[in-house]
N, C-alpha and C positions, 0 to 999 in steps of 0.2 A: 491845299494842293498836296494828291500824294509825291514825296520828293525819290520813293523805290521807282513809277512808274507815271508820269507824266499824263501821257494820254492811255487811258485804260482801255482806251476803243480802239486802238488802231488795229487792233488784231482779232475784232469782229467780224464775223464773216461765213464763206463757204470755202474750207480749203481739201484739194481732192487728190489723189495717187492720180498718177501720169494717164493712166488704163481705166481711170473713174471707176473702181470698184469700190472704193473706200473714200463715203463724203464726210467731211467732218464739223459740222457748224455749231462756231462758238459765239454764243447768244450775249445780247448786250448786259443779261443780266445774272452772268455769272454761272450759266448753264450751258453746258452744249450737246449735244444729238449726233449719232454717229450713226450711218447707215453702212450696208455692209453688201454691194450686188444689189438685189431686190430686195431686200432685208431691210426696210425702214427701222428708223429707230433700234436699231441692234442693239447700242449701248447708248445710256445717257446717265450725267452726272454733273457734278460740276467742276469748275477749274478756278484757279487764282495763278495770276501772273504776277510777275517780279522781273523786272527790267527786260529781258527774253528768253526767260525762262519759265515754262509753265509748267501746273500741276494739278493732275486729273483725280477725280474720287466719284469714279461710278456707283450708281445709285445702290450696288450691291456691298461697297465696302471695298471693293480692289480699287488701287492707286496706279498711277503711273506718270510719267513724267517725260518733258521734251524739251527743246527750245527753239527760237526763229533765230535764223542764218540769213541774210541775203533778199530777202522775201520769200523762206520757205520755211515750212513747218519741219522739222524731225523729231518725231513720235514713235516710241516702241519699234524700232526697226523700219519705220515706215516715211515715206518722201512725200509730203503734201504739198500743192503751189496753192495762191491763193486764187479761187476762181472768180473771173470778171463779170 
């Protein structure tokens, strides 16, 4: 069992900005897809979590990084909730 992050799934999903402009789904298998307005798949990469803290590497080589709060995602300036 990993002992950095217990359940590695709890934070699989669809999480989205208030105004749905910005969906961001993080795939069970290490991958996630971010869409942007109309703009399917805008960026896609992958991510690795560590306790609540996560860390993105789009498919072009740029990084970024966030962590969950509360049940919410904050990402690159940006407020995601998890959608139901």
């Amino acid at each position: 069992m990993n002992n950095i992050n217990p359940n590695p799934y709890r934070y699989v999903g669809m999480w989205v900005t208030k105004d749905g402009y910005i969906r961001h789904e993080l795939l069970p298998n290490g991958r996630y897809d971010e869409a942007r307005g109309n703009r399917k798949s805008a960026y896609q990469g992958h991510y690795t979590i560590e306790g609540d803290h996560i860390e993105y590497v789009d498919d072009s080589g740029f990084t970024a990084d966030g962590y969950f709060r509360d049940s919410v995602l904050y990402h690159a300036g940006m407020v995601l909730y998890r959608e139901e």
